[in-house]
C-alpha positions as a printed NumPy array, in Angstrom:
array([[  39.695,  -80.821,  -66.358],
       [  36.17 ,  -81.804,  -65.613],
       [  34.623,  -84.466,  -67.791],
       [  31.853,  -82.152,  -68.822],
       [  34.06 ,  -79.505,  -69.763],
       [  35.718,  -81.346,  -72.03 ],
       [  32.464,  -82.697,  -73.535],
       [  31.839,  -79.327,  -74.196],
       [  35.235,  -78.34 ,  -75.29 ],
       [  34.895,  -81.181,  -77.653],
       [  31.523,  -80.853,  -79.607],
       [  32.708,  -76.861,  -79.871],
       [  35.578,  -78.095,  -81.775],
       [  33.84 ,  -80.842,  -83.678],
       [  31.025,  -78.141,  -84.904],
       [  33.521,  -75.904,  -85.973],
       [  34.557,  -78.559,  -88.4  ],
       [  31.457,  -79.357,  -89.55 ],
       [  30.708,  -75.498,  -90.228],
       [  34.157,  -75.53 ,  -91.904],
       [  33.231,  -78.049,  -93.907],
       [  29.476,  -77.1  ,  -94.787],
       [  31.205,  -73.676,  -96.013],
       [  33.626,  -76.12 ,  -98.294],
       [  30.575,  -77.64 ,  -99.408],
       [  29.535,  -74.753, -101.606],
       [  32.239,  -75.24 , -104.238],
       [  33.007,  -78.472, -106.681],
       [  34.404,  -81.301, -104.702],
       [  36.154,  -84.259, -105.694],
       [  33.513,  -87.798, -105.467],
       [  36.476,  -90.012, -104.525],
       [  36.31 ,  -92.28 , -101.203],
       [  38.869,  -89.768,  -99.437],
       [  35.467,  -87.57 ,  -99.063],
       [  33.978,  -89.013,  -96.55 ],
       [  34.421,  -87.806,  -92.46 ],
       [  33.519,  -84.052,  -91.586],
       [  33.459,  -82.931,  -94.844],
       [  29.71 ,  -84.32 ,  -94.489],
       [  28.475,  -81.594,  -92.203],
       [  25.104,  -81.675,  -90.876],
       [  23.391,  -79.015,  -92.913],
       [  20.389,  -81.13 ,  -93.692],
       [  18.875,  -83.965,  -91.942],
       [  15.226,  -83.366,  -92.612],
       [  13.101,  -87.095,  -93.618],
       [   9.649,  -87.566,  -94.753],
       [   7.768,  -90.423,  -94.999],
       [   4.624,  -90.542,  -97.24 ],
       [   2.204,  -93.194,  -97.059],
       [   4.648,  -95.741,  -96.346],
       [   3.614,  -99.126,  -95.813],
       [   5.208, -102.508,  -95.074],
       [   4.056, -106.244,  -95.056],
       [   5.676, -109.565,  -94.522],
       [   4.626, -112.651,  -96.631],
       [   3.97 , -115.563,  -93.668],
       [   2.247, -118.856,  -94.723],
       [  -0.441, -117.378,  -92.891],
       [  -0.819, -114.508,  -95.154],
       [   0.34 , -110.63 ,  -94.954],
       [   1.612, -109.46 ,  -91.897],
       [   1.473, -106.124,  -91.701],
       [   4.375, -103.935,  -89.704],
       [   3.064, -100.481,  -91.209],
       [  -0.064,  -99.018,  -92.243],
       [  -0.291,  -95.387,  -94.492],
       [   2.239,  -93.689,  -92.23 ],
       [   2.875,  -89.975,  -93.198],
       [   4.528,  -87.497,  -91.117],
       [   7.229,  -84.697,  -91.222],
       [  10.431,  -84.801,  -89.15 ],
       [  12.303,  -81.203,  -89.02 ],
       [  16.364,  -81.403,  -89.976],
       [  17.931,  -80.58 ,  -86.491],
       [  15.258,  -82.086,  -84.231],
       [  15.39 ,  -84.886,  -81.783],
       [  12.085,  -87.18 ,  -83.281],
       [  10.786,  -89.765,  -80.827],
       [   9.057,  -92.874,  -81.834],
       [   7.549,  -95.074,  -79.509],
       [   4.972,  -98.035,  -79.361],
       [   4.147, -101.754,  -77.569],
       [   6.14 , -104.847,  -78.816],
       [   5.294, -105.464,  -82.298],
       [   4.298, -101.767,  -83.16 ],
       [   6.304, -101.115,  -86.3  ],
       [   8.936,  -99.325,  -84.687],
       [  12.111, -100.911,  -85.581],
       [  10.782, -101.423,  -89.192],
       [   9.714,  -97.282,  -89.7  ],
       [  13.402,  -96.736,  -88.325],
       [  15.083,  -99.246,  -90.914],
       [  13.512,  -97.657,  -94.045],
       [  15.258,  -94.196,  -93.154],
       [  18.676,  -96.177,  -94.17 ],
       [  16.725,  -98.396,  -96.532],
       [  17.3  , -101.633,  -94.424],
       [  13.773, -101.976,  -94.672],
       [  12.333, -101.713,  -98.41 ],
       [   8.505,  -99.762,  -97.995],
       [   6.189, -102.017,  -99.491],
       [   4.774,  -98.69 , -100.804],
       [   5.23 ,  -95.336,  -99.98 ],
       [   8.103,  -93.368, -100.36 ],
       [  10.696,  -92.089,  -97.696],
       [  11.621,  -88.387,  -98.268],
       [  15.53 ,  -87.502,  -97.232],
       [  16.662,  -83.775,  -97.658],
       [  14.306,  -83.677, -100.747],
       [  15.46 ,  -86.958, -102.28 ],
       [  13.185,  -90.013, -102.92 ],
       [  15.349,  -92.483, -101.432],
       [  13.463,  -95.608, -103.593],
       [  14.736,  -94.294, -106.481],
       [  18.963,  -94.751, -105.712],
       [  21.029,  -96.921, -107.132],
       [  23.348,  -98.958, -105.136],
       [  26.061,  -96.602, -105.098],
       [  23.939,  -93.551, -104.445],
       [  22.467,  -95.926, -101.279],
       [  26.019,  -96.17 ,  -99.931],
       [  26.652,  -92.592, -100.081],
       [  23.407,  -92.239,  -98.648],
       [  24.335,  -94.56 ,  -95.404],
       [  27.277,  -92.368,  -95.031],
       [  25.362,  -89.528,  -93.982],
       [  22.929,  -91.72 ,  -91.772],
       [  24.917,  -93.09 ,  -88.703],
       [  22.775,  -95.637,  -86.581],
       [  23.99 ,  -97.182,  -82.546],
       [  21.469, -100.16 ,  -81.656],
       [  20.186, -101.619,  -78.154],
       [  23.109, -104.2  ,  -77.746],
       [  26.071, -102.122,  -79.366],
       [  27.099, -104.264,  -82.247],
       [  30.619, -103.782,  -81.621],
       [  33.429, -106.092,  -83.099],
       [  34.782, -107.823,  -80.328],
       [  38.218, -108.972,  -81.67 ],
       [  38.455, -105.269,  -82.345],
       [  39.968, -102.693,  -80.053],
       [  37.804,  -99.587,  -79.012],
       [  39.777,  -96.987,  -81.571],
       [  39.617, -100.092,  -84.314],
       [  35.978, -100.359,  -83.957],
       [  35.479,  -96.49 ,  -84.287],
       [  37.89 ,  -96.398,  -87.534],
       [  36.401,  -99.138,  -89.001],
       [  33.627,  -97.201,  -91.484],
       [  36.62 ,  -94.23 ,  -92.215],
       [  38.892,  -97.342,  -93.24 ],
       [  36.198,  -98.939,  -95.45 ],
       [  35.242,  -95.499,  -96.972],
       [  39.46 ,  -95.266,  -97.912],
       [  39.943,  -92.271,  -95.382],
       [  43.847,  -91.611,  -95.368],
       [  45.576,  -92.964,  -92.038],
       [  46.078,  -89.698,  -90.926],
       [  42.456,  -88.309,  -91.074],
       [  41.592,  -91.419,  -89.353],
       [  43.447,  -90.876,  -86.334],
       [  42.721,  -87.139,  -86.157],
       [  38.898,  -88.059,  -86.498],
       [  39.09 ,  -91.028,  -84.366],
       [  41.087,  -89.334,  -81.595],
       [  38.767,  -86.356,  -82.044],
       [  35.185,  -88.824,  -81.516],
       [  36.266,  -90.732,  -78.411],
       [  37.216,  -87.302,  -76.782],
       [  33.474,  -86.398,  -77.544],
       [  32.159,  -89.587,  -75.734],
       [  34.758,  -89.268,  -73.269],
       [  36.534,  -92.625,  -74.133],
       [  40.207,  -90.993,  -74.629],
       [  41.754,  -93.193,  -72.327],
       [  40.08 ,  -96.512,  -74.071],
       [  41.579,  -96.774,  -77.423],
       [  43.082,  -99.994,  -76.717],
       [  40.459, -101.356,  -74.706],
       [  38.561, -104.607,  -76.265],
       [  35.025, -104.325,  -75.497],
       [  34.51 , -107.409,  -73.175],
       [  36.206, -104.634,  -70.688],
       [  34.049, -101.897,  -70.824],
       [  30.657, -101.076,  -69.183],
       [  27.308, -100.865,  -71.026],
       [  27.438,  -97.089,  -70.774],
       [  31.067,  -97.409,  -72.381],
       [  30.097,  -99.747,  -75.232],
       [  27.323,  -97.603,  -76.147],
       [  29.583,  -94.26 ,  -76.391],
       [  31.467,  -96.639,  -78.473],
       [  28.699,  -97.382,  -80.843],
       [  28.17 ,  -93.528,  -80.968],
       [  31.578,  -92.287,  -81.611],
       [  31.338,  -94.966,  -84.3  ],
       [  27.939,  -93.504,  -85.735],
       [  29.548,  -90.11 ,  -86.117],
       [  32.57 ,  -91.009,  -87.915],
       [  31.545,  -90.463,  -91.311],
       [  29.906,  -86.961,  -90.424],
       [  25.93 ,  -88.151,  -90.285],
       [  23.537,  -85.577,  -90.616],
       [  21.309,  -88.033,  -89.352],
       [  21.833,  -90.271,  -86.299],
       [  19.314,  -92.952,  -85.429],
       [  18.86 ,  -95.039,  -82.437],
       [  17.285,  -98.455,  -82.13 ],
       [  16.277,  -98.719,  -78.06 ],
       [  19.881,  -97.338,  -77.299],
       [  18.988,  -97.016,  -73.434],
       [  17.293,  -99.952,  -73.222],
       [  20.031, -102.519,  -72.06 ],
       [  21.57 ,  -99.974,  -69.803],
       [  20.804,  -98.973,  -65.988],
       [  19.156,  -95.935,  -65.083],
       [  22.118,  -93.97 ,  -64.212],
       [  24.303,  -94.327,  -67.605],
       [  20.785,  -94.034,  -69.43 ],
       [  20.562,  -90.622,  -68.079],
       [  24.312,  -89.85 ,  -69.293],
       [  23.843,  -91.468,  -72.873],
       [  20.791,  -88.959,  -73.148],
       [  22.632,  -86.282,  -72.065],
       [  25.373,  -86.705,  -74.882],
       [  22.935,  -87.272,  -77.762],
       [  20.905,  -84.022,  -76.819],
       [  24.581,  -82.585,  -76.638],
       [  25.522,  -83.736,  -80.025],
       [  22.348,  -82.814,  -80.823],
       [  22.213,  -79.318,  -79.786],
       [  26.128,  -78.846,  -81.098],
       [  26.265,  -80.053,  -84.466],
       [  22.979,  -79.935,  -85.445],
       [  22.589,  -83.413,  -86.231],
       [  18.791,  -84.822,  -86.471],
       [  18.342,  -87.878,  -84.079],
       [  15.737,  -89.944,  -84.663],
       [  14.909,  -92.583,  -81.355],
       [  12.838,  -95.443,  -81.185],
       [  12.257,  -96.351,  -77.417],
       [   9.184,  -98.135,  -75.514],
       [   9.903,  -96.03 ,  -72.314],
       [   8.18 ,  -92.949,  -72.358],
       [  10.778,  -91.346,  -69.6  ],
       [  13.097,  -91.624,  -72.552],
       [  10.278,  -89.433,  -75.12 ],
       [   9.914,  -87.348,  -71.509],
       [  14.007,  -86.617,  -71.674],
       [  15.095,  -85.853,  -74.654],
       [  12.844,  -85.635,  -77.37 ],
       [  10.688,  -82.389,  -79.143],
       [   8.11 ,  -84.525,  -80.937],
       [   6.928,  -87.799,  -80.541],
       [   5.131,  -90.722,  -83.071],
       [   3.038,  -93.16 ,  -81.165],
       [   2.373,  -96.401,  -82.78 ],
       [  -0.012,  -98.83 ,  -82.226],
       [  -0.374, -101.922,  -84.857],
       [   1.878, -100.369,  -87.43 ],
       [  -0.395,  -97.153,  -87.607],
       [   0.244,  -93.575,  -86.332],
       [  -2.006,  -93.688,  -82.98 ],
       [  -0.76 ,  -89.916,  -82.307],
       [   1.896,  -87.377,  -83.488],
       [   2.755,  -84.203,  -82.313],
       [   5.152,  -82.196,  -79.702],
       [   5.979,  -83.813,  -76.686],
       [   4.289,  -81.462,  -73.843],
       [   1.103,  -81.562,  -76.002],
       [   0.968,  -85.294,  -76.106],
       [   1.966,  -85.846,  -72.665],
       [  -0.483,  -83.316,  -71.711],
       [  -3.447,  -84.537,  -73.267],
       [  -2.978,  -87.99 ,  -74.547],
       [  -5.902,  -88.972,  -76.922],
       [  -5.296,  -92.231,  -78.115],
       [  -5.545,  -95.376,  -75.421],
       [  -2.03 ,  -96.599,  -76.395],
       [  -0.656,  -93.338,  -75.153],
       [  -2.499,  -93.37 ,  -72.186],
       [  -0.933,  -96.323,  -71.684],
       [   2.208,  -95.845,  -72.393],
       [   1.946,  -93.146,  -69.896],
       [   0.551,  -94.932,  -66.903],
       [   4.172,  -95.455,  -65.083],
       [   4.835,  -92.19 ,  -65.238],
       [   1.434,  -90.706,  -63.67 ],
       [   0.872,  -89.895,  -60.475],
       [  -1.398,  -92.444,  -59.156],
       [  -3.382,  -92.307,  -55.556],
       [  -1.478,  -93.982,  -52.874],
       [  -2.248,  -97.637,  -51.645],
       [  -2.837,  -96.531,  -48.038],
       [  -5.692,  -93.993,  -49.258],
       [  -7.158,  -96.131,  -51.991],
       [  -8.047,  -98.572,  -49.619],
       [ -10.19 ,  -96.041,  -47.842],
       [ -11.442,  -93.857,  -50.72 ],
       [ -15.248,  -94.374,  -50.622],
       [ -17.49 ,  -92.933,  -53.698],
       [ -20.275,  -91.819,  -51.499],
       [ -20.127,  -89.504,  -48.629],
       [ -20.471,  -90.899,  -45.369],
       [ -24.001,  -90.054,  -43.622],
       [ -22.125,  -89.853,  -40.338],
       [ -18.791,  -88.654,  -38.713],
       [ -16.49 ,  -86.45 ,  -40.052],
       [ -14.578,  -87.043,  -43.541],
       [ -12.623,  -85.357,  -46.291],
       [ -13.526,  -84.728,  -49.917],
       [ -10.24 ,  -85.991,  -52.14 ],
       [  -9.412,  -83.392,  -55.307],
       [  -7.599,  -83.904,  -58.186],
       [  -5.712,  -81.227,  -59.675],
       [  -4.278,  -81.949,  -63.634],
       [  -2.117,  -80.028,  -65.662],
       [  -2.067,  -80.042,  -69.334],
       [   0.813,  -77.493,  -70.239],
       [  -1.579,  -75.533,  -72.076],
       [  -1.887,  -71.472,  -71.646],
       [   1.192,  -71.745,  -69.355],
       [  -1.135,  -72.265,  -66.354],
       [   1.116,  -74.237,  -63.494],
       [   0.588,  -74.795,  -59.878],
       [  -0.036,  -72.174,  -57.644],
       [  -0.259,  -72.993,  -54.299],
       [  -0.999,  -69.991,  -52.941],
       [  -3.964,  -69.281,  -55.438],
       [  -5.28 ,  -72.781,  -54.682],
       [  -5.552,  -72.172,  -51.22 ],
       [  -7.373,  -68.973,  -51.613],
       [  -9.748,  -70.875,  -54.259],
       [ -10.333,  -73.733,  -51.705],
       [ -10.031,  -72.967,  -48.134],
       [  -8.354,  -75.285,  -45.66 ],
       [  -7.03 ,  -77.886,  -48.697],
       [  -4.434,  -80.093,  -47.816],
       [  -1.564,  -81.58 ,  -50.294],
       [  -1.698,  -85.305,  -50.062],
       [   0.174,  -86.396,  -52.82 ],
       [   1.43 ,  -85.86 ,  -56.54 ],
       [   3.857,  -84.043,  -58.566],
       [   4.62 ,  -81.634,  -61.303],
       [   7.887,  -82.029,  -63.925],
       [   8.446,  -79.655,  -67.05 ],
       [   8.27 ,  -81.106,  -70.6  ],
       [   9.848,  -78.613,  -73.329],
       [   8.49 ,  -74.846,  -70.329],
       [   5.123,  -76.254,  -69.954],
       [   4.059,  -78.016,  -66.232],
       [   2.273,  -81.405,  -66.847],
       [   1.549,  -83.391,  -63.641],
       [  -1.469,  -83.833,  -60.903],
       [  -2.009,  -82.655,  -57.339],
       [  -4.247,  -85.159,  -54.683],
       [  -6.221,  -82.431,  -52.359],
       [  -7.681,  -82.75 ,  -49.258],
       [ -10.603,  -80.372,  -48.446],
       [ -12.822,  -81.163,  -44.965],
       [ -16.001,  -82.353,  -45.896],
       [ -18.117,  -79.666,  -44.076],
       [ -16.706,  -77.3  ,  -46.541],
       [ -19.077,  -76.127,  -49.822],
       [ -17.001,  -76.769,  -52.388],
       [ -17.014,  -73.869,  -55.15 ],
       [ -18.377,  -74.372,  -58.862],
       [ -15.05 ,  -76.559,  -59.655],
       [ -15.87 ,  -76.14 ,  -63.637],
       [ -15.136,  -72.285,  -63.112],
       [ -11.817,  -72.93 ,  -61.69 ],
       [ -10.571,  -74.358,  -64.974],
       [ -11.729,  -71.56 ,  -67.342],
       [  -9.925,  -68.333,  -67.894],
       [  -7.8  ,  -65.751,  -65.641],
       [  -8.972,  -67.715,  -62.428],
       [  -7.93 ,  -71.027,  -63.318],
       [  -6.403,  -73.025,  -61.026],
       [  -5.961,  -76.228,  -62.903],
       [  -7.01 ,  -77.534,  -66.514],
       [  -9.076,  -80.356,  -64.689],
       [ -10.203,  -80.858,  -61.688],
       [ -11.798,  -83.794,  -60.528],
       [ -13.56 ,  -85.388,  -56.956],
       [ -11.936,  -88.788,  -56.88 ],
       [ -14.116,  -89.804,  -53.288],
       [ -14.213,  -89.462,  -50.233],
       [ -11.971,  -90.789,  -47.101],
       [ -13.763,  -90.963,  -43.458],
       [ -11.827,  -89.082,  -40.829],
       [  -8.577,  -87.707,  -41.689],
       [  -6.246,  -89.158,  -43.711],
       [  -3.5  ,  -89.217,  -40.742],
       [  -5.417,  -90.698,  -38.559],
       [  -4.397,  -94.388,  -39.253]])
């Protein structure tokens, strides 16, 4: 059997228990500790923070980690925060699970003013809110199954369930064959499926994930993405990320909150911000991801065109995702006779084509009204722009 089968295979029978029990849910249950597992099913999930703000005391006065944040994150959705070292990130994240006390503000979950718990209502509330963080936090003297059972244990879960649920969560991450394994054996990728199995065990509805790629190679990033957008997509669990890669946002996420200084820089759907970033942290945050103009032609790109000898006028095409307009090669050869691709490239973010295309056109050629290839049922691109020129042909160095 295929290892994504039985991924599959797995989260079908893991939602059907959390259906099960959301269906339960509608008549009088019992409050004891016994509760706790898939009996929490993810029906809600939804968080909202209101003008929450947070400040450290230093010697040299406040420090402030966030500023008047207020924003809406949908039960069910993947959320996507994201922000330079020092941004608030981590300390937004915390105050979902009340880690981090809002200096002011309140934090919204399923309806519920979370400031307003007592202790006991807190725990209960950190039962449906799993977290998995950057370096694991796994118990070392603990095997992998031991690690996973540990919340069920401490929430008084009969044996019995325990194993069922444990057995049933390490067949989700694909760790069945590990439930003896100590963690000093296991790969990053492994430890972090780990730290997820352990997440789920107490039936989140919410899942959130402190810069859970970030110690791990490219590769097993791409696979721990791949099962949280799984889990995701299965059980209907809202995951809320904090990352500083924007590949990450690019991957897996449907909106995204960009912070800069503690305060909300930009907010909105991934394609849209991607598309059109308006804030300069964005834009920069972007940068490795953009298609830049090659060394070899930078060197030669000139602003003026020459007086003498024959040269090329360089285009650049952008996409937005807007209007579903996308490259058409055939249409941009029609619009602009004789163009050459140089360089770029085009990826889809959530149906809509964001990306940019470098053009070659000869520079003898009269280049049409470029503004009126961006407007309406003759657009070609959103933007199009004349980076320069380059004497000669490209090729001939």
């Amino acid at each position: 059997m295929s290892s994504s089968f039985a991924l599959r295979r797995s989260l079908d029978h893991l939602a059907e228990v959390f259906v099960d029990a959301d269906d339960a849910s509608a008549a009088p249950a019992a409050s004891g500790p016994g509760e706790v597992g898939p009996q929490a099913a993810a029906a809600g999930g939804a968080v909202s923070f209101r003008k929450v703000s947070k400040f450290y005391p230093s010697s040299g006065g406040a420090v402030h980690a966030l500023a008047d944040i207020s924003l809406e994150v949908p039960a069910g959705s993947i959320f996507g925060i994201i922000g330079r070292s020092g941004a608030g990130k981590s300390s937004l994240l915390r105050t979902i699970n009340r880690l981090e006390k809002p200096s002011s503000g309140q934090v919204i979950v399923d309806g519920v003013d979370i400031g307003t718990l007592g202790e006991a209502e807190l725990v209960a509330l950190r039962r449906r809110i799993g977290m998995i963080f950057q370096h694991f936090n796994l118990l070392s003297a603990k095997t992998v199954y031991e690690n996973v059972a540990l919340p069920l244990q401490v929430a008084g879960v009969p044996r019995a369930e325990v194993t069922r649920r444990v057995n049933e969560l390490l067949a989700l991450v694909g760790l069945q064959d590990k439930h003896h394994v100590r963690p000093a054996r296991l790969s990053g990728g492994q430890k972090q499926r780990v730290g997820i199995a352990r997440a789920l065990a107490t039936g989140p509805e919410i899942l959130l994930c402190d810069e859970a790629t970030s110690a791990l190679d490219p590769e097993t990033t791409q696979s721990i993405l791949q099962l949280l957008r799984d889990i995701n997509r299965r059980l209907g669990i809202t995951v809320i990320l904090i990352t500083h890669e924007m590949s990450v946002i690019r991957e897996i996420a449907d909106q995204v909150l960009v912070l800069e200084q503690g305060r909300i820089a930009e907010l909105g759907a991934v394609w849209k911000v991607f598309g059109a970033p308006q804030h300069e942290a964005t834009r920069a945050l972007l940068a490795p991801l953009q298609h830049g103009l090659p060394d070899d032609l930078q060197t030669r790109l000139v602003k003026e065109a020459p007086q003498a000898g024959r040269y090329e006028q360089i285009l650049q095409l952008s996409y937005s995702g807007e209007g579903g307009l996308e490259p058409d090669l055939v249409r941009i050869g029609q619009a602009l006779p004789g163009v050459r691709l140089l360089h770029g490239g085009v990826d889809r973010i959530q149906g809509h084509a964001h990306g940019r295309l470098l053009l070659a056109v000869d520079g003898a050629a009269v280049l049409p009204d470029l503004h009126a290839l961006t407007q309406g049922a003759g657009a070609i691109a959103h933007h199009i722009e004349v980076l320069g020129y380059v004497p000669e042909s490209v090729h001939s160095h």
